[in-house]
KOLVO-879169 format. One record per residue (C-alpha): residue in three letters; x, y, z; residue number from 0. Coordinates in steps of 0.25 Angstrom, whole numbers, plus 5000, padded with zeros to 4 digits. Example, Ala and Ser with C-alpha at 12.3 -4.5 7.8 and 13.67 -1.06 7.14 Angstrom:
 code    X    Y    Z pos
  ALA 5049 4982 5031   0
  SER 5055 4996 5029   1
! end
This chain:
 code    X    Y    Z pos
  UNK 5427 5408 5305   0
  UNK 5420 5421 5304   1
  UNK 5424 5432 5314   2
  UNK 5416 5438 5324   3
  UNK 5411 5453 5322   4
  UNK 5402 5457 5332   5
  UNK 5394 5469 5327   6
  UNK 5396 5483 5338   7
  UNK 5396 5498 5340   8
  UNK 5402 5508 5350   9
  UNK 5391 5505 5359  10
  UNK 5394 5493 5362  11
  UNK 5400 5494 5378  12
  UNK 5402 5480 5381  13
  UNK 5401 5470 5368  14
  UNK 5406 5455 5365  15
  UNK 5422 5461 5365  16
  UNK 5421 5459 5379  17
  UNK 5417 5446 5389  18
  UNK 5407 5454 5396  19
  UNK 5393 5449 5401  20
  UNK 5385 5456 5393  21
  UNK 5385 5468 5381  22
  UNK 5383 5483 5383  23
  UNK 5379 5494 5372  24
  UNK 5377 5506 5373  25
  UNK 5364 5516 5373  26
  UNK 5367 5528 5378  27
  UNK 5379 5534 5388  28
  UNK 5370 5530 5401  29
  UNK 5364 5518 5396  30
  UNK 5370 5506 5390  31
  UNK 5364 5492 5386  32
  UNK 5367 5476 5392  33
  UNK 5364 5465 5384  34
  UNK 5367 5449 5389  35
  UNK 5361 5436 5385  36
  UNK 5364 5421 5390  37
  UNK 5355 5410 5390  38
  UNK 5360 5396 5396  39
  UNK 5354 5381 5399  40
  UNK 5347 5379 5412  41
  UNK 5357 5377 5425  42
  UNK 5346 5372 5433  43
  UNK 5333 5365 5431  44
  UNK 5322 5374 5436  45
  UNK 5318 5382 5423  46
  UNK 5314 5395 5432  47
  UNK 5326 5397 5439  48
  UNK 5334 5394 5427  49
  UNK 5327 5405 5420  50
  UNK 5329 5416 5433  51
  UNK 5344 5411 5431  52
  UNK 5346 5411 5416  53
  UNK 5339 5426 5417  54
  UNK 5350 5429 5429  55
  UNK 5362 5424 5420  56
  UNK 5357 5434 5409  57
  UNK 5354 5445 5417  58
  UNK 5369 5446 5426  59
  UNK 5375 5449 5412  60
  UNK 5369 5463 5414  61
  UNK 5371 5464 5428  62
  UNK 5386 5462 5425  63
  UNK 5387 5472 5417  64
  UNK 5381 5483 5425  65
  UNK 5367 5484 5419  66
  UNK 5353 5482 5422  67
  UNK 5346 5470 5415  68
  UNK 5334 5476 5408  69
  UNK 5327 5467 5397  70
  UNK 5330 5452 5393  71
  UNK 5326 5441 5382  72
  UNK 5324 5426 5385  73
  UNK 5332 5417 5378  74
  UNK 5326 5403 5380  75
  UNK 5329 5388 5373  76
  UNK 5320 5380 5377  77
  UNK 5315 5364 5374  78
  UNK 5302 5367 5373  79
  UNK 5298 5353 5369  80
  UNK 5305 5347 5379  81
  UNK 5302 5357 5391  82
  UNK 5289 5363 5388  83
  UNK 5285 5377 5392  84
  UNK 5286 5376 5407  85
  UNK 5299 5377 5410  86
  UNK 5301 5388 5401  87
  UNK 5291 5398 5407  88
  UNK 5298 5391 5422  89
  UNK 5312 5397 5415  90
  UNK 5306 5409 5407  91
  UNK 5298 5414 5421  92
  UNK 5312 5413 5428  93
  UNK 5319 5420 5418  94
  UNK 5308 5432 5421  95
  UNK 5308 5432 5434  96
  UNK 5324 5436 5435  97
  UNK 5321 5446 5424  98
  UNK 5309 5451 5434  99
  UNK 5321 5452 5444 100
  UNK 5330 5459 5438 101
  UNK 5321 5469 5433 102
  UNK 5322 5465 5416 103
  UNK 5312 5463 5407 104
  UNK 5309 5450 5399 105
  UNK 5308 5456 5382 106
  UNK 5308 5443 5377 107
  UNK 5315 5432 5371 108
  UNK 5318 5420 5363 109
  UNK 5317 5405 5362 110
  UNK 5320 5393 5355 111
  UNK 5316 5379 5356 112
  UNK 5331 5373 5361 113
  UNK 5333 5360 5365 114
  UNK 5341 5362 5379 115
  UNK 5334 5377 5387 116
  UNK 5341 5389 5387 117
  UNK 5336 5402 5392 118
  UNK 5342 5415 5397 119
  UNK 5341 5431 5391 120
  UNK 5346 5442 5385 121
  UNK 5347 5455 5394 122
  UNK 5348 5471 5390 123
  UNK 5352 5478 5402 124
  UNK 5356 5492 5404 125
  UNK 5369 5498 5410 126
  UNK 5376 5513 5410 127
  UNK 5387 5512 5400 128
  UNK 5397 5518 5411 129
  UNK 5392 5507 5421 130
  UNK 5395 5494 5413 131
  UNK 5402 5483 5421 132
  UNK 5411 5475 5411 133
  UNK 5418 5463 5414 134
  UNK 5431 5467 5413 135
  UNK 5438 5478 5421 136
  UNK 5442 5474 5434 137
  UNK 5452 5483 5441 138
  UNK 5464 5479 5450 139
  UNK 5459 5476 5463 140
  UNK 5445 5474 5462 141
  UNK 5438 5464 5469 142
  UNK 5430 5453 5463 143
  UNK 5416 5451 5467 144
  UNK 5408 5439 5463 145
  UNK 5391 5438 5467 146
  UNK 5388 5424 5466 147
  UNK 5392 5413 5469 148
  UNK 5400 5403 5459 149
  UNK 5396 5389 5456 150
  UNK 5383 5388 5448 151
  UNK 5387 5380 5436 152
  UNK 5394 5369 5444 153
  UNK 5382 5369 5453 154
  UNK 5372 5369 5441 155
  UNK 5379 5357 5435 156
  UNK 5376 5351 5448 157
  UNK 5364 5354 5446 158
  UNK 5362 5347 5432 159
  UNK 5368 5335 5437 160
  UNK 5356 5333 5449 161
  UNK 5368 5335 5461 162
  UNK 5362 5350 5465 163
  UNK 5352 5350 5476 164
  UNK 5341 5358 5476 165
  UNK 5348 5369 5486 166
  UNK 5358 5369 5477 167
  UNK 5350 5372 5464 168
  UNK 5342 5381 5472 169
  UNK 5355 5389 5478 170
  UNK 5363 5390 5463 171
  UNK 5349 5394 5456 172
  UNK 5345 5406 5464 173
  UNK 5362 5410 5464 174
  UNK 5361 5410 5448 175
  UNK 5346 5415 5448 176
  UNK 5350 5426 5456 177
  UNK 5353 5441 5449 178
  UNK 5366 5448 5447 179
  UNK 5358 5462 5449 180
  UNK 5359 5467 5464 181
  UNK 5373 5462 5461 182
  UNK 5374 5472 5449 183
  UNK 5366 5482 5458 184
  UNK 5377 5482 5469 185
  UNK 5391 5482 5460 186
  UNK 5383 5495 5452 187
  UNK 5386 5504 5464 188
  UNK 5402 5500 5465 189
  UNK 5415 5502 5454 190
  UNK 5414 5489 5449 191
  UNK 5427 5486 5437 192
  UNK 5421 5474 5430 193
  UNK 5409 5463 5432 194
  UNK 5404 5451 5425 195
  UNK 5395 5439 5430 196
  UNK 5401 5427 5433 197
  UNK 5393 5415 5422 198
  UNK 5399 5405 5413 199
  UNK 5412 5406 5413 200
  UNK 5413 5407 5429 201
  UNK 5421 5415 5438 202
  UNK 5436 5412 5432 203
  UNK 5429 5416 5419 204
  UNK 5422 5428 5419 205
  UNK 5432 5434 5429 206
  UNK 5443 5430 5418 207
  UNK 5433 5439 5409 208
  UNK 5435 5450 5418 209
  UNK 5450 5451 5418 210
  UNK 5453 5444 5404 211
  UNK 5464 5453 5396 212
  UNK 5464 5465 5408 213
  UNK 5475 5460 5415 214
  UNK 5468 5458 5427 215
  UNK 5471 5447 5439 216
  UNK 5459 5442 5449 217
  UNK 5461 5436 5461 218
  UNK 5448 5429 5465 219
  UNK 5448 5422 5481 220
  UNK 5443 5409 5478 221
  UNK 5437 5408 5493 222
  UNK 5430 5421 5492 223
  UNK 5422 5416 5477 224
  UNK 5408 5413 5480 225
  UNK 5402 5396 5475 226
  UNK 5391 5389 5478 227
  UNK 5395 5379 5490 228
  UNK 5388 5367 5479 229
  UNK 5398 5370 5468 230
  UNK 5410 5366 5476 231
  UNK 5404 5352 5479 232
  UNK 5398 5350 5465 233
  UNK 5410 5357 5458 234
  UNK 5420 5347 5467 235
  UNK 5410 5336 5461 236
  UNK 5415 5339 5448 237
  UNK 5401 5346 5442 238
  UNK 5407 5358 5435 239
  UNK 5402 5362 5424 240
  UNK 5410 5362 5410 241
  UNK 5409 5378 5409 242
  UNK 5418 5378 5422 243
  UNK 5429 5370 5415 244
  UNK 5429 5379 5403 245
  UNK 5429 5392 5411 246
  UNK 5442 5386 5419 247
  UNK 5449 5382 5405 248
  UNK 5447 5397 5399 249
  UNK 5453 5403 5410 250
  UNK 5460 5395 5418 251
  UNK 5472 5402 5413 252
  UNK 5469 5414 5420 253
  UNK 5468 5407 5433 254
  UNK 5479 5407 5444 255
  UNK 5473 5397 5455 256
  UNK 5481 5392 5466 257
  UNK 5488 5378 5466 258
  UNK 5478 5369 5469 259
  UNK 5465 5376 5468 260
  UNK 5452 5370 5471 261
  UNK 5447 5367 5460 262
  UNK 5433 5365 5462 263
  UNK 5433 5380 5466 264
  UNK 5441 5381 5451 265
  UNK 5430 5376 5445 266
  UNK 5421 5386 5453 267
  UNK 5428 5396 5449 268
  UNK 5426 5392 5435 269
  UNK 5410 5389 5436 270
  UNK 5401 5393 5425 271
  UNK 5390 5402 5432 272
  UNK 5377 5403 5427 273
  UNK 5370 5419 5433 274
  UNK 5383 5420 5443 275
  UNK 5386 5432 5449 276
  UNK 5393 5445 5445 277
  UNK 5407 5446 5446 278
  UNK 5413 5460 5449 279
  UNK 5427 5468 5451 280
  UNK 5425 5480 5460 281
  UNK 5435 5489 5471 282
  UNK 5439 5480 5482 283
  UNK 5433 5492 5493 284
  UNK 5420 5489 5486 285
  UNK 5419 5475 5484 286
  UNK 5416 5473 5499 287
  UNK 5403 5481 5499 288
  UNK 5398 5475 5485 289
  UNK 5397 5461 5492 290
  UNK 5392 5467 5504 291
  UNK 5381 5474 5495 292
  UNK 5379 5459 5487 293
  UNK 5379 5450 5499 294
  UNK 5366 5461 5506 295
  UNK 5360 5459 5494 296
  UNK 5359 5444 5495 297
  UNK 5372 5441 5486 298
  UNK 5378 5432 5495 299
  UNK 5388 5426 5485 300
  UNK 5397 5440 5482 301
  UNK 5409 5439 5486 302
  UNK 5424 5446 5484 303
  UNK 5431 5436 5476 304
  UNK 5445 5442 5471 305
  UNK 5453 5454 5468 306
  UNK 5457 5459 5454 307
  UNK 5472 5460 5452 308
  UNK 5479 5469 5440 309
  UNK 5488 5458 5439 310
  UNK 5492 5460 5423 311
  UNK 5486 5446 5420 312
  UNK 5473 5440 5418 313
  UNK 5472 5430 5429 314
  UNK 5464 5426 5440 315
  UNK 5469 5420 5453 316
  UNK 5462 5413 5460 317
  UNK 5465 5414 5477 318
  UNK 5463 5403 5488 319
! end
């Protein structure tokens, strides 16, 4: 098999060595440049708000790492045959309207006819080389703090299967429609060690990506973790998606839970998100003013979820 060698240069900052959310290259010593794609199937049926949430996914890359979104590509698959052309301007005009929000411009893009719709976009943002948030970097005794709730891929496969009602879809498509950006706005004015946003391979996951290979414990309080209410009673029902069972299989062996753990709140914890919130580590006298700061701004979901422990081993414990 041949080997992979990924062409680079010196000014690459953050590059495909790394699990982070999205590259960094260099410009100049004050300005440095964020590039993310991702594109995905539709988690809900109305082809509008899929396109506000495809376009939310792509942008919180950037805000993750500390920039500013400030030019996108669309990046569509589409049935034509079979769909016809409304419900992609419906999706298309979605997509721009969460550009329009997040004050980014709409250069173009690319399409092909696919048989199942895809859509989503690549995004150039800008940073300042010294102001990068990487995902890795947690110091000992950080507090965790999580901005959205967990539970969107149970409740989308809900969803799928006719079993959400219409508060339900209504409730989990505003939470993933909803930007990362006055979340990023807030955590810019604090020290803030390491950041990522919580998507695909769910909480357990990306926050093993943050301690992998650093010698780094996390104690997370179950109790104190944000979910929808709905992925409780749907997860308890058995509607959990096949991603959440891979996520618990590649890093279960990190996990210390206690005898007897619930484990629908496991498979919460183990949830693939689609646009969830931003993940962060920062000092513990500050991590009770950034949700004070988030809950005025109308991020009602943020919370203090655990403490970082120097512990010599890569582990996550999970408390209550």
């Amino acid at each position: 098999m041949r080997e992979l060698d990924f062409p680079t240069d010196e000014n690459v900052l953050v590059g495909t060595a790394t699990a982070d959310d999205a590259g960094v290259y260099k410009i100049s010593d004050d300005l440095a440049l964020i590039q993310t794609v991702d594109f995905f199937t539709p988690v809900v049926d109305d082809p509008y708000t899929f396109g506000q949430i495809a376009v939310a996914n792509s942008l919180s890359d950037v805000y993750a790492m500390g920039g500013v979104p400030k030019t996108a590509m669309n990046i569509v698959g589409y049935p034509m045959a079979t769909m016809g052309r409304g419900p992609l301007r419906e999706m298309l005009a979605g997509g721009a309207a969460k550009l329009r929000e997040a004050s980014t411009v709409l250069l173009g893009g690319h399409s092909v006819e696919d048989a199942e719709l895809k859509y989503g976009v690549s995004v150039t943002g800008f940073v300042h080389p010294e102001r990068i948030l990487c995902n890795q970097g947690l110091h000992g005794d950080d507090c965790l703090v999580l901005t959205k709730a967990l539970g969107t891929g149970i409740v989308n496969t809900a969803i799928k299967g006719g079993l959400a009602s219409a508060e339900t879809i209504a409730e989990v498509s505003e939470l993933m429609a909803a930007l990362n950006r006055i979340a990023a706005q807030i955590i810019q004015q604090y020290e803030i060690s390491a950041c990522t946003d919580v998507t695909g391979f769910g909480l357990i996951g990306h926050l093993a990506e943050m301690i992998a290979g650093t010698g780094t414990g996390v104690k997370l309080v179950v109790e104190d973790i944000p979910f929808l209410r709905e992925a409780y009673d749907f997860a308890a029902m058995g509607l959990v998606p096949v991603g959440a069972h891979n996520n618990r299989r590649f890093r279960e062996n990190m996990v210390l839970a206690p005898q007897g753990f619930d484990p629908v709140l496991r498979d919460i914890l183990y949830d693939p998100q689609t646009s969830g919130g931003l993940l962060f580590g920062c000092r513990q006298e500050d991590a009770e003013q950034i949700v004070m700061q988030l809950h005025n701004e109308g991020i009602s979901h943020a919370a203090v979820i655990g403490t970082v422990v120097k512990t010599g081993k890569d582990e996550i414990q999970l408390i209550g």
